[in-house]
C-alpha positions as CSV (number, residue, x, y, z in Angstrom):
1,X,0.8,27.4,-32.8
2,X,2.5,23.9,-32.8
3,X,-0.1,21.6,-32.2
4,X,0.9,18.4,-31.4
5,X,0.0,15.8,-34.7
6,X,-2.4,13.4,-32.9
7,X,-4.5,16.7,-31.5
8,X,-4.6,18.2,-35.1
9,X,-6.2,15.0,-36.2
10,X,-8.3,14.8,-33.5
11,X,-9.5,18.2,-34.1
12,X,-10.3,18.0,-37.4
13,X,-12.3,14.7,-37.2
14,X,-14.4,16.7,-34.6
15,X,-14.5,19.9,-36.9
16,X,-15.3,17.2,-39.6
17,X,-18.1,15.6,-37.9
18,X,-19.5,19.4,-36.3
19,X,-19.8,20.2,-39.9
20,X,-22.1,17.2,-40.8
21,X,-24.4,17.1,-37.8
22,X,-25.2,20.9,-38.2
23,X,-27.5,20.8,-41.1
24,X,-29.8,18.1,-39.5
25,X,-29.5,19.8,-35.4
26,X,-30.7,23.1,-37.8
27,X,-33.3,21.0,-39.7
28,X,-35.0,19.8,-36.4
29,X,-34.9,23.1,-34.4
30,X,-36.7,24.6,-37.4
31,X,-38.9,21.6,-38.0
32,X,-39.7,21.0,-34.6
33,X,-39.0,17.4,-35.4
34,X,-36.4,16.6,-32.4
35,X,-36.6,12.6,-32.8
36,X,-36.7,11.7,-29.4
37,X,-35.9,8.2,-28.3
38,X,-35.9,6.3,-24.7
39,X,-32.5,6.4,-23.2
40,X,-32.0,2.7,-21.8
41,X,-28.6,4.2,-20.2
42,X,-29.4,7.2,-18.4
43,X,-33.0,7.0,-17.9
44,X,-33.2,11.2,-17.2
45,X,-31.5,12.4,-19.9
46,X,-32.6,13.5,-23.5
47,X,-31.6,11.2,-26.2
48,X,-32.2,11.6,-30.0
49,X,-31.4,9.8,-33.0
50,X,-28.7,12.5,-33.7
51,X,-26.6,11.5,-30.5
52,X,-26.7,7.7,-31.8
53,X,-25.8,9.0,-35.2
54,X,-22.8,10.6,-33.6
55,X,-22.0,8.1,-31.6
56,X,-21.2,5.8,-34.6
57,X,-19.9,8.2,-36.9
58,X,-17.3,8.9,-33.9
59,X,-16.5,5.3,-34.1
60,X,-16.0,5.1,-37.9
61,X,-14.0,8.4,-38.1
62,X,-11.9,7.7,-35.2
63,X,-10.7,4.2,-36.4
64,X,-9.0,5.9,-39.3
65,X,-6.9,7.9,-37.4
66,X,-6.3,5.4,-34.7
67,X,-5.0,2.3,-35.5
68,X,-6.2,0.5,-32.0
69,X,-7.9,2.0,-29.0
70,X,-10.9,1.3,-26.3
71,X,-13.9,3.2,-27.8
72,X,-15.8,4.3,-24.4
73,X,-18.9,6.8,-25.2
74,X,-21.6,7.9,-23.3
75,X,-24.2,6.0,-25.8
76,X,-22.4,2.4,-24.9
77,X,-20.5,0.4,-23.1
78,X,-16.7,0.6,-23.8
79,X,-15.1,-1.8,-26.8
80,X,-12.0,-2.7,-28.3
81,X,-11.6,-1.2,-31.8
82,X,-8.6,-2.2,-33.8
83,X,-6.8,-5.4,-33.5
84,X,-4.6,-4.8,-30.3
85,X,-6.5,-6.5,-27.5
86,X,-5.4,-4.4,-24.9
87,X,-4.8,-1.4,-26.4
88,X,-3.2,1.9,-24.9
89,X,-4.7,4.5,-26.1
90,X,-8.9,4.9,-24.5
91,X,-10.6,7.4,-26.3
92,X,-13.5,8.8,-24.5
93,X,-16.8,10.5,-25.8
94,X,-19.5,12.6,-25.3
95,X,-21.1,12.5,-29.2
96,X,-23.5,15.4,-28.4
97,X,-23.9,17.4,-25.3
98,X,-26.2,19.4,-24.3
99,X,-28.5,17.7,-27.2
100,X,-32.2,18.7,-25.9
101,X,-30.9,22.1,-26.5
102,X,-29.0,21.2,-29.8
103,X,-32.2,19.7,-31.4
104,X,-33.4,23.3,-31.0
105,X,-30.7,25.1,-32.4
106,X,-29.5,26.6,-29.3
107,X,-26.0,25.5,-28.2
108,X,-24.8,21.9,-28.6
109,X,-21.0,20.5,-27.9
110,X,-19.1,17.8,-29.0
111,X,-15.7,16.2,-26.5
112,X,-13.3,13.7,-27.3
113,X,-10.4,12.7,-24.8
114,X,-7.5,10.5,-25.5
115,X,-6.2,9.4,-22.4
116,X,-3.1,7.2,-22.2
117,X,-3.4,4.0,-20.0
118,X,0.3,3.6,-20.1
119,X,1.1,7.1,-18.7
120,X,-2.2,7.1,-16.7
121,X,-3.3,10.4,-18.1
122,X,-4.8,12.2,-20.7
123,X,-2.9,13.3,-24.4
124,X,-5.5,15.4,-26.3
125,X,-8.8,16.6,-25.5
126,X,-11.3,18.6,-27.9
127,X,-14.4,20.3,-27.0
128,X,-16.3,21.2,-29.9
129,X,-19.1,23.8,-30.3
130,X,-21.4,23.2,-32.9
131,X,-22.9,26.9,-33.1
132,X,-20.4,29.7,-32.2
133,X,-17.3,31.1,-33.9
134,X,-14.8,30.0,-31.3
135,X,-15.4,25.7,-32.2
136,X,-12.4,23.8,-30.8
137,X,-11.1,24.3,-27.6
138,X,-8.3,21.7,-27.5
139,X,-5.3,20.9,-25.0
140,X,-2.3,18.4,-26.0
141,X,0.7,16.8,-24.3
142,X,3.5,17.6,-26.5
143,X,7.0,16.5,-27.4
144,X,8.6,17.9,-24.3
145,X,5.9,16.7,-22.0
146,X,4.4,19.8,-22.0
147,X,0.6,20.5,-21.3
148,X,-0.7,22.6,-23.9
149,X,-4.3,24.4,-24.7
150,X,-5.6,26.1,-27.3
151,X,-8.9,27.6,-29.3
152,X,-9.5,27.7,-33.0
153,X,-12.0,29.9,-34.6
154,X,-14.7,28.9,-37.0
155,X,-12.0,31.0,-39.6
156,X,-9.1,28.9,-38.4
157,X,-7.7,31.3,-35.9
158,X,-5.6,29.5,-33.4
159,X,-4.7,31.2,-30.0
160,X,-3.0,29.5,-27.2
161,X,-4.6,29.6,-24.4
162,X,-2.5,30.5,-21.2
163,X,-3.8,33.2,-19.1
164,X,-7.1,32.0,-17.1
165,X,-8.7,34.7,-14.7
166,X,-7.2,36.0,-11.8
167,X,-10.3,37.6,-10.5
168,X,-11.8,37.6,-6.6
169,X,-15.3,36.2,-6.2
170,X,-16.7,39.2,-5.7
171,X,-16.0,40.1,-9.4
172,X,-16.5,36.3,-10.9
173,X,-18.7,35.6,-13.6
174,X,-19.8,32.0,-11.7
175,X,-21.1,28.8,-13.9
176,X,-23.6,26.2,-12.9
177,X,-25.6,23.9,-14.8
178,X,-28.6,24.7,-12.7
179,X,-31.2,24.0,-16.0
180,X,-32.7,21.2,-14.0
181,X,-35.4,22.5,-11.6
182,X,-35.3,20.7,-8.8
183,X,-31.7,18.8,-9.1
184,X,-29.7,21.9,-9.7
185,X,-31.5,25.2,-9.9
186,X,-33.0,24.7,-6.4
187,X,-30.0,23.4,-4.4
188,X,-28.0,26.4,-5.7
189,X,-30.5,28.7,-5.2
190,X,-29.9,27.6,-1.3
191,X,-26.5,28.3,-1.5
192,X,-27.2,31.8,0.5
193,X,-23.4,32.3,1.4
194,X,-21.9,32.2,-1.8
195,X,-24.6,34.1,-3.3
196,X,-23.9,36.7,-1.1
197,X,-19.9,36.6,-1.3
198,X,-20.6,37.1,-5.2
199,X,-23.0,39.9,-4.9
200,X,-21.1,42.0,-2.3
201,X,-19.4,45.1,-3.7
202,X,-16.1,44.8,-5.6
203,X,-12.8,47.2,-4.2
204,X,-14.7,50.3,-6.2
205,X,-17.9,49.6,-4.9
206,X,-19.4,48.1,-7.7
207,X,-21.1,44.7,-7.6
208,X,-19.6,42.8,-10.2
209,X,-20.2,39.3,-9.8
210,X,-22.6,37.5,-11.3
211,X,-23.6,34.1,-11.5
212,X,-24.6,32.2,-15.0
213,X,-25.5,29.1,-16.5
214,X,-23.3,26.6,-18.3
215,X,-23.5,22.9,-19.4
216,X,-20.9,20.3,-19.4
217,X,-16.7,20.5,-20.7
218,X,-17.8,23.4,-22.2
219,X,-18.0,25.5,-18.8
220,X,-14.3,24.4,-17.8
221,X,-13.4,25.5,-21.3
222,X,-14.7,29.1,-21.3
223,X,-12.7,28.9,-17.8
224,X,-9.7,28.5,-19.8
225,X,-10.2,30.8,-22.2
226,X,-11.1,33.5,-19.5
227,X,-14.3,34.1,-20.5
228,X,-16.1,33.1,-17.3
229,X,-14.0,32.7,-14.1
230,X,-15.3,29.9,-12.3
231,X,-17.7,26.8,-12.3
232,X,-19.1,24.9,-9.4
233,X,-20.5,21.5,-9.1
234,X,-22.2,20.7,-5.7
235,X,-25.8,19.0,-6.3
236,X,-25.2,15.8,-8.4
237,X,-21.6,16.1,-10.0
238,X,-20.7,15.3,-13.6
239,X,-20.1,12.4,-15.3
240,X,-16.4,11.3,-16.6
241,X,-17.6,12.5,-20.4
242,X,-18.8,15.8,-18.9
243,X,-15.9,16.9,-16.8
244,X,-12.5,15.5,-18.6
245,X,-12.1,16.5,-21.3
246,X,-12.8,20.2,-20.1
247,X,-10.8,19.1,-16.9
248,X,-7.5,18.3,-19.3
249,X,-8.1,22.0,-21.1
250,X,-8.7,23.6,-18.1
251,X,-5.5,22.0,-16.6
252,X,-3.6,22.9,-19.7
253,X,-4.4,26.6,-19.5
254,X,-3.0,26.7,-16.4
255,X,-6.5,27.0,-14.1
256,X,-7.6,25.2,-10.9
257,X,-9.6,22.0,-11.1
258,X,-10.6,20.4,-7.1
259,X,-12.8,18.5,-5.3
260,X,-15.3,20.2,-2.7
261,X,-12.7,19.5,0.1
262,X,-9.9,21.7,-2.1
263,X,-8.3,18.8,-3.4
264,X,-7.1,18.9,-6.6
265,X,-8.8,16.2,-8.9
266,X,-6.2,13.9,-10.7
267,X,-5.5,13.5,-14.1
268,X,-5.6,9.8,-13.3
269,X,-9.1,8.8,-13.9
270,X,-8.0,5.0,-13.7
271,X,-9.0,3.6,-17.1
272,X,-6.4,0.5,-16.6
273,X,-9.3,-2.1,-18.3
274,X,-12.5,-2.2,-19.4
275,X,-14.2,-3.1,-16.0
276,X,-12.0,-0.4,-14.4
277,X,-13.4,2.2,-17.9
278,X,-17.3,1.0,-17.1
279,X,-16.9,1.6,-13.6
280,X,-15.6,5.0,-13.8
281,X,-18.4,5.7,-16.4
282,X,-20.7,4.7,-13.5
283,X,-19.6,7.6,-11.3
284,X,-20.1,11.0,-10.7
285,X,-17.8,14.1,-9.4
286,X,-18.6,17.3,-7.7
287,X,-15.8,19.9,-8.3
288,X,-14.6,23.3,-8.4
289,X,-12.9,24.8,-11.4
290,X,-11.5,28.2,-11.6
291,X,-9.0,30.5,-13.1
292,X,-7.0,30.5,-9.9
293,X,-6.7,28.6,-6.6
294,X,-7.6,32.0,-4.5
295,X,-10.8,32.0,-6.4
296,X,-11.6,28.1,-5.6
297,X,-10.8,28.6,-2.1
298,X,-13.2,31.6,-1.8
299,X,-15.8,29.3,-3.4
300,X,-15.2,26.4,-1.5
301,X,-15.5,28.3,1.9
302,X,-18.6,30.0,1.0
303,X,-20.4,26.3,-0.2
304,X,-22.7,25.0,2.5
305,X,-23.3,21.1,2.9
């Protein structure tokens, strides 16, 4: 498929690293030993020992491949690696998402974005997941300047990715990470319009819609790969390390990625130091991704405030 060098690099360091966590996210779901820790950072969210693990095992691994980059993950605040002092390249990452459900063998994902301060945008992004055949979804700026997406198979099947959905609401499959109770489940649960708009009948009559939950990069992923059609943030919004990397893909693929006003978000996230990276590590966006802009238009008019 022609994947660009630096995104077959990355996506082998992730396959790499997938590979080693598995064993001990298997050990601990069957165990029932899930080591829990405070999380200093984000003072809601689950954090285990495997997370911190991955978070400098990322670190290690990624200072082999590149020579000099800002290392900004989710477990830290963002640092020089290399001997540049004001590197180019910014490497962001999520070590393990999803990781109260990972510890218990259910689904856990992995994303890495290298985004270029010098071109103001994102070069390669891979979302990895840890349990399912389909593992990388990746997207890459190539030679020409050409966006790029693809998935690779547990096997090592690569297909490019290139036709997102072109489906109406009324026949979406919907995402939302509504797993939280009372931040998400119960604000979307409100959301009596859109609800309606996706269970009215399709053209034959049928009602096809249906609405389902999904986590963080990963939901913009399946997007891309048309196995969901949309994904709707509207109750907290995602952090950078949740949405970007997905975001990049998504944008590769050729799908629809906009704020709740039907902007489009930018590739720009503004990493141009390492106050500017902390800060945008500090904030949160609400957004609409879908396989088409008709489809994030039918969504957006359907959301209430």
């Amino acid at each position: 498929m022609n994947i660009p060098e630096l995104a077959q690099r990355i996506a082998g360091l992730v396959q790499q690293l997938m590979g080693e966590i598995r064993p001990q996210l298997m050990e601990a779901a069957l165990t029932g030993h899930r080591a829990e820790n405070d999380n200093p950072r984000h003072v809601d969210n689950f954090l285990s020992d495997h997370d911190l693990w991955m978070h400098h095992r990322y670190k290690e691994v990624l200072a082999e491949h590149i020579p000099s980059f800002v290392y900004a993950s989710e477990e830290a605040d963002p640092e020089v690696i290399g001997v540049e002092r004001d590197p180019s390249l910014c490497v962001l990452v999520d070590p393990l998402d999803t990781s109260e459900l990972a510890v218990r063998g259910l689904c856990g994902y992995t994303h890495v974005l290298v985004y270029s301060r010098t071109l103001a945008r994102p070069v390669v992004a891979v979302v990895g997941d840890i349990f399912h055949h389909v593992q990388l979804y990746v997207a890459a700026r190539d030679d020409s300047g050409r966006d790029r997406a693809f998935v690779i198979t547990a096997e090592g099947d690569e297909f490019s990715l290139e036709s997102p959905s072109k489906a109406a609401l009324s026949e979406s499959l919907v995402t939302n990470y509504l797993m939280r109770p009372q931040q998400r489940f119960r604000p979307l649960a409100g959301q009596e319009q859109l609800l309606n708009a996706l269970g009215a009948p399709s053209p034959d009559g049928k009602a096809r819609g249906r609405i389902g939950v999904d986590f963080g990069s990963i939901g913009l992923c399946h997007i891309a790969a048309g196995f969901t059609d949309a994904m709707v943030e509207f109750a907290k919004g995602f952090a950078i390390w949740d949405l970007s990397p997905g975001h990049y893909i998504l944008h590769a693929a050729g799908g629809t990625v906009t704020d709740l006003h039907g902007k489009p978000i930018t590739l720009d996230y503004g990493l141009n130091s390492l106050s500017a990276i902390k800060q945008a590590m500090d904030r949160r966006q609400k957004f609409i991704a879908a396989g088409n802009p008709r489809l994030a238009h039918e969504i957006r008019t359907m959301l209430q405030p």
